[in-house]
Residue, then its C-alpha position, 0 to 999 in steps of 0.5 A: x505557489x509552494x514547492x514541495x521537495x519529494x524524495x522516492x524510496x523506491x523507483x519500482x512500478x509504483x513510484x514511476x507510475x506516480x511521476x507520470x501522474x505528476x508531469x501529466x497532472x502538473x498544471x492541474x496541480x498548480x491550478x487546483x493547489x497552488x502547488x508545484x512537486x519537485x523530486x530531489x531525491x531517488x532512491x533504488x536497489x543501487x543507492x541513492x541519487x539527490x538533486x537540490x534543484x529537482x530531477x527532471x522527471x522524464x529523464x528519471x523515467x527513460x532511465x528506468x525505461x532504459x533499464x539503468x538504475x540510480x548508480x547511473x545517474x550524475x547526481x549519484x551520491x556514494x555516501x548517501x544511504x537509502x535507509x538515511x537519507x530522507x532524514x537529510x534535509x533535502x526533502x519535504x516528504x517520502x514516498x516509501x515503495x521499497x520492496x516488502x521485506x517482512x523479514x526487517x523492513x530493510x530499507x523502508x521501514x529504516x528510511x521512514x524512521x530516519x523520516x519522521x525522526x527529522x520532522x519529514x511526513x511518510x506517504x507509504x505503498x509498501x506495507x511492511x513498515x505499518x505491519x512491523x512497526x505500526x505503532x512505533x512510526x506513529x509514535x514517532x510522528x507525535x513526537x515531532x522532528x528532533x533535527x529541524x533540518x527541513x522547511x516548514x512547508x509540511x509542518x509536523x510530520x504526519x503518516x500516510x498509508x491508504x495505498x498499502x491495503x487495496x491500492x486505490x480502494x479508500x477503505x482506509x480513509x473511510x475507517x480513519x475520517x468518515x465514519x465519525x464515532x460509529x463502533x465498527x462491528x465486523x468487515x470482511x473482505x477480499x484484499x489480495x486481487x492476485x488469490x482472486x484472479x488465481x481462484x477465478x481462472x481456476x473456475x474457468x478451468x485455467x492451471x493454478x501455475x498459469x494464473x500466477x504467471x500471468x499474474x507477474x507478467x502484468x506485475x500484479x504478484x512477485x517472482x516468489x507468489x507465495x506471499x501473496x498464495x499463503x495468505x501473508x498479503x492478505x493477513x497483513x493488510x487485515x492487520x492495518x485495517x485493525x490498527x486503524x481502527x483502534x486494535x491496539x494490543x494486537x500482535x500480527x502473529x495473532x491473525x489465523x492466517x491459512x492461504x489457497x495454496x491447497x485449493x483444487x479445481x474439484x473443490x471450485x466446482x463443488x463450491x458452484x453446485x451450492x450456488x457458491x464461490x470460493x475466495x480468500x476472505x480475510x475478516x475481523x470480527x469484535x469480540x468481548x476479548x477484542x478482534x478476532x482476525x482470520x484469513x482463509x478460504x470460505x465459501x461466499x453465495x455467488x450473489x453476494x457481494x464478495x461472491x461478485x467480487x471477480x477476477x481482478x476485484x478486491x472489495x470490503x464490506x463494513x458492519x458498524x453500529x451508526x452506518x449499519x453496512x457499507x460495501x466498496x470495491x475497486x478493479x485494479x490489475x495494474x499498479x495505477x491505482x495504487x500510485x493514484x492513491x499514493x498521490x492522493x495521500x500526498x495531496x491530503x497531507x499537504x492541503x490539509 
């Protein structure tokens, strides 16, 4: 049976969705992997918490269930930092679901450094480290650790991230293991299900305010939507997908990115009349001077793919030159999916 010492960045609601996966999978695990996860360190908005025997995971969900915080725990450390601490030695993996801050990356892309510096591997939900520093953390991962602090038990350090553009759809894993020396040619899609869920309550005659509300009520969009209504979630996401596939002069700055902020009732109903649906369409499409990379609102026929695309749905659909067109999309509107995927790539880097 190997151990593996996990460290949380983050006890939002992805990371604790994902300690519940753990306990309730925990036998599975062991039988299916040989393998036995332990948490030895939590991270949160009030500092960092380390426990070299492993958290009990229950306690670590009844004290955010409590509405208590890291500070509050026994283990609190007051020197650790969460920008620093994964690099330490007291873990074999980070999970970094800090909150997106496309300002700096503070703490997770610091965090993730401090990571893949000390030969630590980085399983990534928030977004904003890959969208600011995609090729400087896979850099680092080549480079190995410089401070053997950790086990062997994870080998080099290596970089997961399929949560972070459509939560438990696998459109990153298709893109990076399944389409073997196929040339992608165009995909477009639907990748922010908060515009979709916004865009279809207004056809229903719902208010624009009332779909976001909603929409954070279920902890599906942020206090401040407008990252998510502008287009900048959507653009970002397109970003990793081209990277993945190989954009490899592409600045994020060079994606056109309009969101629907300006889109009316009049304008869905109109859409209708021509047999057509508005939504959010962030597409990538090679050109001879490399990609061309757009997010804005389009017109899509109602019975086309991402015409069928509703409500909380996201869904991508690929072009390449080997596998002609593959189309995928996946429910998700609450934040399971993402950490299910969060555990997938976490099982993918230690099985293999």
């Amino acid at each position: 049976m190997q151990n593996i010492r996990l460290v949380l960045a983050g006890l939002g609601n992805v990371n604790i969705r994902l300690l519940k996966i753990i306990r309730n999978q925990e036998q599975e695990i062991a039988n299916k992997y040989g393998i036995r996860f332990k948490i030895t360190a939590v991270a949160d908005s009030t500092g960092v918490a380390y426990n070299t025997a492993g958290f009990e995971i229950d306690a670590l969900l009844s004290l955010k269930a409590n509405g208590d915080h890291v500070i509050h725990l026994s283990d609190y450390s007051s020197v650790l930092r969460t920008e620093d601490f994964a690099g330490t030695g007291i873990g074999d993996l980070l999970i970094e679901s800090t909150p997106a801050n496309m300002s700096d990356g503070s703490p997770g892309l610091q965090a993730a450094r401090s990571a893949l510096r000390a030969g630590v591997s980085v399983v990534f939900a928030n977004k904003a480290p890959l969208a600011l520093a995609y090729d400087e953390l896979h850099q680092l991962a080549e480079m190995g650790a410089a401070e053997p602090y950790h086990t062997e038990a994870m080998g080099k350090a290596r970089i997961a991230y399929s949560a972070t553009v459509c939560g438990g759809l696998p459109i990153v894993n298709v893109l990076k293991r399944d389409l073997h020396l196929a040339q992608i040619r165009k995909f477009r899609g639907i990748l922010n299900a908060t515009t979709n869920y916004i865009l279809a309550e207004l056809g229903r005659g719902g208010s624009f305010e009332e779909a976001v509300r909603e929409a954070q009520r279920i902890g599906a969009a942020e206090t401040d939507p407008s990252y998510d209504v502008n287009g900048y979630d959507s653009a970002n996401k397109l970003f990793i997908l081209a990277k993945t596939i190989g954009w490899s002069d592409g600045k994020i700055g060079k994606i056109k990115t309009k969101g629907i902020a300006d889109i009316t009732e009049s304008d869905i109903l109109a859409a209708r009349k021509r047999n057509c649906v508005i939504k959010l369409i962030a597409s990538g499409e090679r050109i001879d001077s490399g990609w061309k990379l757009t997010v804005q609102p389009e017109e899509v026929r109602l019975d086309s793919f991402l015409g069928n695309c509703n409500g909380w749905e996201m869904g991508v659909e690929l072009e390449s030159d080997l596998y002609e067109k593959i189309c995928l999309k996946n429910f998700e509107a609450d934040p399971m999916g993402t950490s299910a995927a969060v555990f997938r790539d976490i099982i993918n880097l230690v099985t293999t």
